[in-house]
C-alpha positions as CSV (number, residue, x, y, z in Angstrom):
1,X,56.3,120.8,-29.4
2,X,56.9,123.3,-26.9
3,X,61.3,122.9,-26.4
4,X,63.6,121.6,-29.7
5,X,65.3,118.3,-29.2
6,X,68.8,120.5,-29.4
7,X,67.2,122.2,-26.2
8,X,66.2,119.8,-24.2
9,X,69.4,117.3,-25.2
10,X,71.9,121.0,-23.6
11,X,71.1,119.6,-20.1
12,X,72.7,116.6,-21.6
13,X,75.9,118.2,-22.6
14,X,79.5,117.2,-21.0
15,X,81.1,119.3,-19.0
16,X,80.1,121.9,-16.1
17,X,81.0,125.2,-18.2
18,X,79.9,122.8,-21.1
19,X,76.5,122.0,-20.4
20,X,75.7,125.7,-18.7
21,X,76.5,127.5,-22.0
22,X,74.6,125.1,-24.1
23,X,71.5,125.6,-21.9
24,X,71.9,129.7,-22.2
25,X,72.6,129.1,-25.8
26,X,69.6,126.6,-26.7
27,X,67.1,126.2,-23.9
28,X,67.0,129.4,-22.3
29,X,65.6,131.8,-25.0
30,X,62.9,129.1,-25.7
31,X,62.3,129.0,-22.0
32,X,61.2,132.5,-22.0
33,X,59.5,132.6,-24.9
34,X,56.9,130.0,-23.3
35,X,57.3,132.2,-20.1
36,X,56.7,135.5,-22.1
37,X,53.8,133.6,-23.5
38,X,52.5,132.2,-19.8
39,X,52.8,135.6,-18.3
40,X,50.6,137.3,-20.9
41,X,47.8,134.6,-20.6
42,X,48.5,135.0,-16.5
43,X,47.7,138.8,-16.9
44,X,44.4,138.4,-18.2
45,X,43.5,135.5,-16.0
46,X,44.7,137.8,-12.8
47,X,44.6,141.6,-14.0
48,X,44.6,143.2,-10.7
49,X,46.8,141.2,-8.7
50,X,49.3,140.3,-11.6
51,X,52.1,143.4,-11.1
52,X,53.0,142.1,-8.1
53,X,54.7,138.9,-9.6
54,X,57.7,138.6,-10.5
55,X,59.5,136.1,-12.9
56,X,62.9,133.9,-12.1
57,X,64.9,131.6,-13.7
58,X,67.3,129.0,-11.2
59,X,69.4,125.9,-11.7
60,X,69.6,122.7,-9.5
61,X,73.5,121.7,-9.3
62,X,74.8,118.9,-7.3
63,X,78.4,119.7,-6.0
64,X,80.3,116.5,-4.3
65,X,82.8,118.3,-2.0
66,X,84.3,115.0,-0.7
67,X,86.1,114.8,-4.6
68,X,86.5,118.5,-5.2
69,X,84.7,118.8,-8.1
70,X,81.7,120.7,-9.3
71,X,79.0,118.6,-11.3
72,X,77.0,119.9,-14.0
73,X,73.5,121.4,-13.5
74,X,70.6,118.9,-13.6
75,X,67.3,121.2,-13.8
76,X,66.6,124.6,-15.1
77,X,63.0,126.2,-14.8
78,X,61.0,129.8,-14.0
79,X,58.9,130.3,-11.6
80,X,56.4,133.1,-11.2
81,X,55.9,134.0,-7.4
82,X,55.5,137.2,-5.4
83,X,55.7,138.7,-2.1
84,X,55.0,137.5,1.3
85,X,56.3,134.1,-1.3
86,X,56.7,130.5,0.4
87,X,54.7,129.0,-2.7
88,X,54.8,130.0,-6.3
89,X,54.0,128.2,-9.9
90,X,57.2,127.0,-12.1
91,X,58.0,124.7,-15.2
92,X,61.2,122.7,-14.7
93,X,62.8,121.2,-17.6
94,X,64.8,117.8,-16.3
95,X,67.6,116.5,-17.3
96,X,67.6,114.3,-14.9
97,X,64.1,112.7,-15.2
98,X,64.0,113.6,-19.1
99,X,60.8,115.8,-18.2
100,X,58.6,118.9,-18.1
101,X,57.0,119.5,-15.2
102,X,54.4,122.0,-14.2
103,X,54.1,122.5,-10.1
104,X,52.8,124.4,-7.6
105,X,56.2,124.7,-5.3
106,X,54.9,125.6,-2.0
107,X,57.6,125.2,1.5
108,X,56.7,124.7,4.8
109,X,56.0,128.0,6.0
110,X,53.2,128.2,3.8
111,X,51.4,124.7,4.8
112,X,49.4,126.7,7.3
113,X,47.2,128.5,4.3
114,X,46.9,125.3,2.6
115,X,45.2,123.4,4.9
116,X,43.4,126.1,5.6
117,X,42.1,127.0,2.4
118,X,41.6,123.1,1.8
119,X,39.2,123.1,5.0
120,X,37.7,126.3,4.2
121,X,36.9,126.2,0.4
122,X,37.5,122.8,-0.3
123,X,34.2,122.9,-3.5
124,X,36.2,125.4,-4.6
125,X,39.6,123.7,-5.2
126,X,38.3,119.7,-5.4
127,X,38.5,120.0,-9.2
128,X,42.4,121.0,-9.2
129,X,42.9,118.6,-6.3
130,X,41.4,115.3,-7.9
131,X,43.1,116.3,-11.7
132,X,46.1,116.5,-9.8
133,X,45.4,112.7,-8.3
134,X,44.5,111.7,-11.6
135,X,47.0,113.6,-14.4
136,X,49.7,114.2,-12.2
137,X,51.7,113.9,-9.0
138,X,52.2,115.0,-5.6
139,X,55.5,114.8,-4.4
140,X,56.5,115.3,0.0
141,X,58.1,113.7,2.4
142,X,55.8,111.0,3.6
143,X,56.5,107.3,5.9
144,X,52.9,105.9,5.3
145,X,51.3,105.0,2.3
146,X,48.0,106.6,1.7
147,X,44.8,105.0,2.6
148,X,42.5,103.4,-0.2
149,X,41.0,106.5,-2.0
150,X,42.8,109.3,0.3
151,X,43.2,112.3,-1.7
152,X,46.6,113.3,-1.8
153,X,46.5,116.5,-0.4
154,X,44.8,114.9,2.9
155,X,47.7,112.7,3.2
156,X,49.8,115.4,2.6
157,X,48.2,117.2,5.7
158,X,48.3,114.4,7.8
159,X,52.4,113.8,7.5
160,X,53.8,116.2,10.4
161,X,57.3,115.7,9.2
162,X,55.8,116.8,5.1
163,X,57.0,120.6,4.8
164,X,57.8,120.9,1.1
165,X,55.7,119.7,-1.5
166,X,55.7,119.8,-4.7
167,X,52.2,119.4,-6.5
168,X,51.7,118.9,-10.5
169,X,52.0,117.6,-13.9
170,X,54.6,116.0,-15.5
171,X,55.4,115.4,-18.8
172,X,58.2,112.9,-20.5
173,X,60.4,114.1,-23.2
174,X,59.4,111.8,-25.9
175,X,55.6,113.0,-25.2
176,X,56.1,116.6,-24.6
177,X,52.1,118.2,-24.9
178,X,51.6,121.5,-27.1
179,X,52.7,124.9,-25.7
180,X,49.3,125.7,-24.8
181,X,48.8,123.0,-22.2
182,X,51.6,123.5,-20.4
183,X,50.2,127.2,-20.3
184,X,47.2,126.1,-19.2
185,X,48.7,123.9,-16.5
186,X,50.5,126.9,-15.4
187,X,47.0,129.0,-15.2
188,X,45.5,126.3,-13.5
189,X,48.0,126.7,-10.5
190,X,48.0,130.6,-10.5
191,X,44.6,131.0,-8.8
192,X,45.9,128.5,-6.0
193,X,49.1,130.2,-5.5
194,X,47.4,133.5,-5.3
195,X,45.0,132.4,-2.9
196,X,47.9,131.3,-0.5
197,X,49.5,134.4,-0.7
198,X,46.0,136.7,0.0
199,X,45.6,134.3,3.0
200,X,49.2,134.7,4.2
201,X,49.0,138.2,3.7
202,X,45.9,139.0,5.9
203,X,47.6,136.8,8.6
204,X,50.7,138.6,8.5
205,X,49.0,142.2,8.4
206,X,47.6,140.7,11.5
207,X,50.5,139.6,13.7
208,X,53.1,142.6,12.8
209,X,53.6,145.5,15.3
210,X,55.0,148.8,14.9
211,X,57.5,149.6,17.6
212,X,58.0,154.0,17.7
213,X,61.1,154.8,18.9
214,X,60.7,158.5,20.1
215,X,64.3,159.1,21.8
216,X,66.4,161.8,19.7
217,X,70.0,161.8,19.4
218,X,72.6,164.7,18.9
219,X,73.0,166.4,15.2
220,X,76.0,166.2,13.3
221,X,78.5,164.1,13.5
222,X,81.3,163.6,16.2
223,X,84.9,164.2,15.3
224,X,86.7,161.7,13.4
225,X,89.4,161.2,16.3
226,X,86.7,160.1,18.5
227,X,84.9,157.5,16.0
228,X,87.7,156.4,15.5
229,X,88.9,156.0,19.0
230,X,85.4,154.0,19.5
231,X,86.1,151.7,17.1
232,X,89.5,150.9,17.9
233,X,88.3,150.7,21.7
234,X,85.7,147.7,20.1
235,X,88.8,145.4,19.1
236,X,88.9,146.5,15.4
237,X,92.2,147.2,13.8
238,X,91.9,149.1,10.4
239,X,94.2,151.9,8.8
240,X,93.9,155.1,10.0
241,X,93.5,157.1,6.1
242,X,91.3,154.1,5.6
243,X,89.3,155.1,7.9
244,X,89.4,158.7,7.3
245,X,88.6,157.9,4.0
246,X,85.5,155.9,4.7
247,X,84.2,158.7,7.4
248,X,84.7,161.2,4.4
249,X,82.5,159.3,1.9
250,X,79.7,158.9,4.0
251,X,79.6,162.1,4.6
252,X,80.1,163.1,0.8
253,X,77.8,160.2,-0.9
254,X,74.6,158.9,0.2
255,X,76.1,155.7,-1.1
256,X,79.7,153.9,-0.1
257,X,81.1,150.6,-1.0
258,X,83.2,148.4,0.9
259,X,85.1,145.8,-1.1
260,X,87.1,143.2,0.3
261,X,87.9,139.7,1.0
262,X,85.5,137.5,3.6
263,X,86.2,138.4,7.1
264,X,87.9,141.7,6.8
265,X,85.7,143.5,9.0
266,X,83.4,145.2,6.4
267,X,79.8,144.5,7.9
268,X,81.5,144.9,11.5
269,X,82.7,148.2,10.3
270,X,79.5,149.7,9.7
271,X,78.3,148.9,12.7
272,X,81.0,150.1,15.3
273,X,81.1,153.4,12.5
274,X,77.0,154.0,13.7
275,X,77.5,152.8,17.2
276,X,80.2,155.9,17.3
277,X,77.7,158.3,16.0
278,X,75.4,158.0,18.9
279,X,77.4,156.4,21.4
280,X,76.4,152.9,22.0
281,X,77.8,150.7,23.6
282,X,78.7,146.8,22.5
283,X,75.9,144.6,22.9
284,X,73.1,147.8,23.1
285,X,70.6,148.0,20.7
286,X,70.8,150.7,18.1
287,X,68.3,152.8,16.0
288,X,69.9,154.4,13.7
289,X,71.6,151.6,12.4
290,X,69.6,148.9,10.3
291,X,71.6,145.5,8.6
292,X,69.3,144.3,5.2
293,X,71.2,140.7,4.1
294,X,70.4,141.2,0.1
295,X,69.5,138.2,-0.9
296,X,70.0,136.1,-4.6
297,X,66.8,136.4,-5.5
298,X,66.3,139.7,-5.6
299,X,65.4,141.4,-9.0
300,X,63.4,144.0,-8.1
301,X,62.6,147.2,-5.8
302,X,59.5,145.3,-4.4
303,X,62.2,143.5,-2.3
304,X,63.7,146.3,-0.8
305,X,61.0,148.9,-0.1
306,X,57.9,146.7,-0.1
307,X,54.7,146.5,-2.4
308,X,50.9,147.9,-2.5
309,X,48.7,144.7,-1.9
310,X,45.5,145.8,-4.3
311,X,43.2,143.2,-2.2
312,X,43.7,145.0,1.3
313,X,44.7,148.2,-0.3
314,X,47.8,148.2,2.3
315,X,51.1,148.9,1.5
316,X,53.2,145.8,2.6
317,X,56.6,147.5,4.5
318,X,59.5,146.1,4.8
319,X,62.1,146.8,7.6
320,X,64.0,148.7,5.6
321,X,60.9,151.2,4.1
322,X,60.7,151.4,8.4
323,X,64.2,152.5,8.9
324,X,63.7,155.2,6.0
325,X,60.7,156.5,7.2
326,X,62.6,156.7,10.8
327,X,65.1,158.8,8.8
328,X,62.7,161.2,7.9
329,X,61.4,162.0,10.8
330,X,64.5,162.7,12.4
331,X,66.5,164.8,9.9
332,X,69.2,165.8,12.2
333,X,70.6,162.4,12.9
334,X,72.5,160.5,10.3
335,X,71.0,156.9,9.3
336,X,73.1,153.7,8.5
337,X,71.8,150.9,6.5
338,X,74.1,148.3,6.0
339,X,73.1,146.4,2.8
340,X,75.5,142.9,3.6
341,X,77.1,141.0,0.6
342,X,74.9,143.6,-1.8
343,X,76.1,142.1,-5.0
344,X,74.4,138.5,-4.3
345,X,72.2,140.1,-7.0
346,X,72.5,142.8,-9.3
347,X,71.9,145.8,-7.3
348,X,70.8,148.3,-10.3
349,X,67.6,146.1,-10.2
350,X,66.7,146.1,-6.6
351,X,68.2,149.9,-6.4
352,X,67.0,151.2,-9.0
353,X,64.4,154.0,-7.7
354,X,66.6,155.0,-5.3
355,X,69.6,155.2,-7.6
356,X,67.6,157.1,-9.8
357,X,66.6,159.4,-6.7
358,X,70.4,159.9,-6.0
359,X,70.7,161.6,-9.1
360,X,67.4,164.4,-8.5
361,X,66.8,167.3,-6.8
362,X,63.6,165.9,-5.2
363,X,65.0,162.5,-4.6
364,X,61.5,161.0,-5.1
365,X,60.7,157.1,-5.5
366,X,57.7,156.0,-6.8
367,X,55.8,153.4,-4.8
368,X,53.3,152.1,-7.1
369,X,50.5,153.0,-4.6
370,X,47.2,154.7,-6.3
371,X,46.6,157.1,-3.4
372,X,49.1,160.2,-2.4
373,X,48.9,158.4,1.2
374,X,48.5,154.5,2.0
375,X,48.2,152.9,5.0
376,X,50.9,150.7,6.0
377,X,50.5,146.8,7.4
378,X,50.8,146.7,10.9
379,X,50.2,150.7,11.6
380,X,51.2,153.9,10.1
381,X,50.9,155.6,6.6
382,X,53.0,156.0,4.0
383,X,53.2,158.7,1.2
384,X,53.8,158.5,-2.3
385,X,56.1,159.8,-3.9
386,X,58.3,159.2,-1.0
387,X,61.5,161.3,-0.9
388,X,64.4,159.9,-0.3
389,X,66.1,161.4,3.6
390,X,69.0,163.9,2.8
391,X,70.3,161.8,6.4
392,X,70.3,158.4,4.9
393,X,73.4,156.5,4.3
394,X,73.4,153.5,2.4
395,X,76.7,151.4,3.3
396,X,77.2,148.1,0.8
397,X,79.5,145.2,1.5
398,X,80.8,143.6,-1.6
399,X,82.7,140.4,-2.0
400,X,84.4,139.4,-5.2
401,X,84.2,135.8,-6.0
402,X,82.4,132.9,-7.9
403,X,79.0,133.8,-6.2
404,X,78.6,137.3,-7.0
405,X,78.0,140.1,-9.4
406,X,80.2,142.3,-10.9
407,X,78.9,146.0,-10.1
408,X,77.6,147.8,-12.9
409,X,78.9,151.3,-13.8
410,X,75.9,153.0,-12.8
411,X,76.1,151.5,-9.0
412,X,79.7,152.7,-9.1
413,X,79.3,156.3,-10.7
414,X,76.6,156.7,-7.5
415,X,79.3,155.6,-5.2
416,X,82.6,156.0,-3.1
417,X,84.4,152.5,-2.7
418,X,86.4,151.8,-0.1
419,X,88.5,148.8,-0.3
420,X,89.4,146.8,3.1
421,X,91.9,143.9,1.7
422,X,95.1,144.4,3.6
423,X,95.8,142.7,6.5
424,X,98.4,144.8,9.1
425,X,99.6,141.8,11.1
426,X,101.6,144.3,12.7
427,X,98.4,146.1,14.1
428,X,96.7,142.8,15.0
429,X,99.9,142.0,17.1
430,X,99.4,145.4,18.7
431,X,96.2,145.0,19.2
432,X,95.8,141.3,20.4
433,X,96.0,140.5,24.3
434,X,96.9,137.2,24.9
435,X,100.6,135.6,24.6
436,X,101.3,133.7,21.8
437,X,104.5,132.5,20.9
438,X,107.0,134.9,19.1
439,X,107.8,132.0,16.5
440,X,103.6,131.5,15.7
441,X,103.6,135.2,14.8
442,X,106.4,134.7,12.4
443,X,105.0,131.7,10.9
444,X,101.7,133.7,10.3
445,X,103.4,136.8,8.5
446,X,105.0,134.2,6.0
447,X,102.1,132.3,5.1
448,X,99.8,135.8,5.2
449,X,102.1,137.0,2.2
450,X,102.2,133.3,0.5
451,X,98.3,133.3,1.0
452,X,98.0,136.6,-0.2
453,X,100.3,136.0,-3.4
454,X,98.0,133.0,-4.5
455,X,95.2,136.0,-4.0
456,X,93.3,134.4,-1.1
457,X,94.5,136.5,1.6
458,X,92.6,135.6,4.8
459,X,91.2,138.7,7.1
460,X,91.2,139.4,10.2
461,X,88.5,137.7,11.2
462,X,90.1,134.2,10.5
463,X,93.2,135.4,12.3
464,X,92.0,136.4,15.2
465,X,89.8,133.3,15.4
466,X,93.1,130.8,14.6
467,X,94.6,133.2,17.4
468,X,92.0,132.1,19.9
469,X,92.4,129.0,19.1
470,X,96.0,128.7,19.6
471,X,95.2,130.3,23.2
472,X,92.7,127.4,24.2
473,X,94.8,125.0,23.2
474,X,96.0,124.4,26.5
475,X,98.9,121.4,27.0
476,X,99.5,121.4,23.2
477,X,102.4,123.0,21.5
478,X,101.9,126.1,20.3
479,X,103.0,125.3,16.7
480,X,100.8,122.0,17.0
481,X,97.7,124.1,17.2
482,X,98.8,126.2,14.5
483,X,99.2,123.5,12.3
484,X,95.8,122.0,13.2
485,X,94.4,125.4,12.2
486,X,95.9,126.1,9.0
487,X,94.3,122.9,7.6
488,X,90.8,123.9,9.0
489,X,90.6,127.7,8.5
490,X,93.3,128.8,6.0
491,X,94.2,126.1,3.1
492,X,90.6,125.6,2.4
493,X,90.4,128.9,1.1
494,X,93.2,128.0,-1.6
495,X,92.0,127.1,-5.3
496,X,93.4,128.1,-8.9
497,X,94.1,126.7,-12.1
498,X,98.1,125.7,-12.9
499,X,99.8,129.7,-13.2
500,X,102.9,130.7,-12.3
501,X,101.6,132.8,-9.4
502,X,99.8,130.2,-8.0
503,X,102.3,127.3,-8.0
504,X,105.2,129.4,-6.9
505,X,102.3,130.6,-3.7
506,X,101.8,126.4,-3.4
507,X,105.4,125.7,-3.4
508,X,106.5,128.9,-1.0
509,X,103.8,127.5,1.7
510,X,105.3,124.3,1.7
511,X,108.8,125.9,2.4
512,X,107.5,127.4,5.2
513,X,105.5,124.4,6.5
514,X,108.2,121.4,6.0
515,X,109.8,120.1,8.7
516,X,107.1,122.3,11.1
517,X,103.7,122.0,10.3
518,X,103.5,118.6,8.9
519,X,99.8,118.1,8.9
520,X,99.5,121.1,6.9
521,X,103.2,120.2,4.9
522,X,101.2,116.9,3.7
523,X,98.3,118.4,2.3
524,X,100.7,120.8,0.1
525,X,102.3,118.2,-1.2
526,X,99.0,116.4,-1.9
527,X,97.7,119.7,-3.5
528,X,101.2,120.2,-5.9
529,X,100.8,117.0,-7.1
530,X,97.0,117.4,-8.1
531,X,98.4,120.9,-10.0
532,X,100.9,119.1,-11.6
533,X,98.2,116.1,-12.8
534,X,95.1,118.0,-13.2
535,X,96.1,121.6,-13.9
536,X,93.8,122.4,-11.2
537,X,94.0,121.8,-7.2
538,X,92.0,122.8,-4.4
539,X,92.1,121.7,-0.9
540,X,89.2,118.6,-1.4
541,X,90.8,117.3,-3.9
């Protein structure tokens, strides 16, 4: 039996943090034996093209916002996929169902290559198909039943509205098969899943275009009075030695780190800071200046700087291998990449080369290609090793909270951070051009230091949006419209456990908002009295 009863029965377990340290405890490390075990059988089965995957473990939790209350997770599997992905091969464990499944998870972007592959080489993949009909299930979105002896995978085409599918075996608990057919279910998939991803890959290889951008720019950078008089010029209010600060770290690091709550104008920052170098204006395109969302996912340096595809013998680019190889062909001009919300995943996996090339003289990253030069999808060439451009600035924006990762001594010993978390309301005034009423801007200091005291401060972002708000409200009383926005924008953001610091920040907002703000005085008093039941309240509740 592939999973122990005490295993499988931790998706059963009580309780959110409950049941998600049973399943580390009990199921995990049994998981990944069978995956350990999978990936070596995988590996012989697809020697050349194996490297290129990658393994994941995820969780499916359900989270009911209308009651305020997190439920515990319902699945846990690993999945083996790789780049362009949009299909790859897992083994869920249900606690739902009470099963093991083994599927093919393939979305919508990928239904393209199926059908084509089903058209094309249909001998080649009827067996698979038919055991799947047979053994197991196909599960998509689908309004009509199939006709009498429709395979499902032609009914599966045939639904417009089907984009996900889900295509497998599945096995119950109570008859759980050895751990060598599941692996074999597993192999089964692979060649499938590897087949969609050659095909996607010569269609993509196809369709991309390399845009030069042959323009220089001036050398150096510009005095710090006038990037700073840019950026101010933009709408942005930030401290002056902040500021300084963050212009000398870029200059001193090829890495800086901006920490701070959401909305505090981190990613905006980086941004106006390159538009400054080269003088471009709001709205205008700029080169030199390249934003990479990080993604969850992300576990590896194939996600960031691209891979070698052994089939085409191309090196698949991504737009930020582009932006570097801009960079080194223009040494005199500094380079921004913004790396937004970096620790969504743990950036000494995904950085590793280049954290590694921080710390060398050559500053050289390994590509994994087998040739000193490889061409590049969609045009170009691309050496390897690659050195890392002396003129490259990587610029992360951090957030702290339940959906990120703490940063890892080796990210921060490679790094100047630069924290943005206070709010100068007294700046914002300054700065802000319409009229609002002289008792709105009081109200707004005092619950900026309540909010800040129960640590969930809102930026400027939300404050100059309730602003704007307050300014459309045309006909309503100005202290109406506040009261309408600090239910939508700012008590939402409140949540805690019962501590003194967070019931004396409860009870000072409804001081402030009695008598005034009742909209937002009510839900207060709604929120004290869940603190005082519960010792817990957050704005759903």
């Amino acid at each position: 039996m592939p999973f122990s009863l005490p295993a499988l029965q931790a998706l059963l377990q009580p309780g959110v943090g409950e049941r998600w340290q049973a399943v580390q405890r009990l199921l995990h490390p049994e998981l990944l034996a069978l995956a350990n075990r999978a990936a070596e059988r995988a590996a012989t089965l697809l020697p050349r093209q194996w490297p290129l995957y990658e393994l994941s473990f995820k969780a499916r939790r359900a989270i009911d916002r209308g009651k305020g209350r997190r439920d515990p997770i319902e699945d846990y599997w690993f999945a083996f996929d790789r780049p362009p992905r949009g299909a790859g091969v897992m083994l869920t464990v249900s606690g739902i169902e009470r099963t093991v499944a083994v599927g093919l998870q393939l979305w919508g972007a990928r239904r393209p290559q199926l059908a084509r592959l089903w058209h094309e080489a249909r001998p080649l993949w009827e067996e698979l198909i038919d055991r799947i009909g047979a053994e197991g299930q196909a599960r998509f979105a689908s309004r009509r039943p199939p006709a009498p002896g429709m395979r499902w995978i032609d009914h599966y085409l045939a639904q417009r509205q089907a984009q996900y599918l889900w295509a497998g075996f599945i096995y119950p608990w109570e008859r759980l098969p050895p751990d060598e057919q599941l692996i074999n279910d597993l192999c089964a998939l692979l060649p499938l899943n590897e087949a969609l991803m050659e095909l996607a890959e010569v269609e993509l290889s196809a369709t991309a275009v390399l845009r030069e951008t042959p323009e220089r720019y001036r050398t150096g950078l510009p005095p710090i009075e006038q990037i700073a008089a840019t950026i101010r010029r933009r709408g942005m209010v930030i401290d002056e030695r902040t500021l300084y600060a963050f212009h000398l770290a870029v200059q001193a690091r090829p890495l800086v780190i901006l920490a701070g709550p959401s909305g505090s104008g981190k990613t905006w920052l980086t941004r106006l800071y390159a538009d400054a170098l080269i003088g471009v204006g709001e709205g205008q395109p700029n080169p030199i200046y390249l934003l990479v969302a990080v993604q969850p996912d992300w576990h590896s340096a194939r996600d960031l700087l691209g891979y070698y595809n052994t089939l085409t013998g191309l090196y698949q680019p991504t737009p930020f291998l582009r932006h570097l190889l801009s960079a080194a062909a223009d040494p005199g001009q500094t380079y921004i990449v913004c790396l937004d919300e970096m620790n969504l995943a743990r950036p000494e996996y995904y950085l590793a080369p280049i954290l590694s090339a921080m710390e060398t003289a050559e500053g050289l990253i390994d590509l994994g290609t087998p040739l000193a030069e490889t061409p590049l999808a969609g045009g170009g060439v691309v050496r390897n090793p690659l050195r890392l451009p002396a003129n490259l600035r990587l610029i992360g924006t951090v957030n702290v909270d339940e959906s990120t990762f703490t940063l890892s001594d080796k990210v921060l010993d490679r790094a100047n951070l630069i924290e943005l978390s206070n709010v100068d309301l007294a700046a914002l005034r300054a700065a802000h051009q319409g009229d609002i009423d002289e008792q709105v801007w009081q109200l707004l200091e005092a619950i900026q230091t309540q909010m800040a005291a129960a640590g969930r401060p809102p930026g400027y972002r939300v404050l100059s949006e309730t602003l704007r708000f307050i300014e459309q409200a045309i006909g309503m009383n100005p202290l109406e419209a506040l009261d309408m926005q600090i239910l939508q924008r700012l008590l939402p953001r409140l949540r805690g456990d019962d501590t003194p610091r967070f019931r004396q920040a409860l009870r000072g907002l409804h001081t402030i908002c009695a008598g005034r703000l009742p909209r937002s005085a009510a839900r207060l008093e709604h929120m004290l009295a869940r603190l005082d039941r519960e010792g817990y309240a957050d704005f759903y509740g």
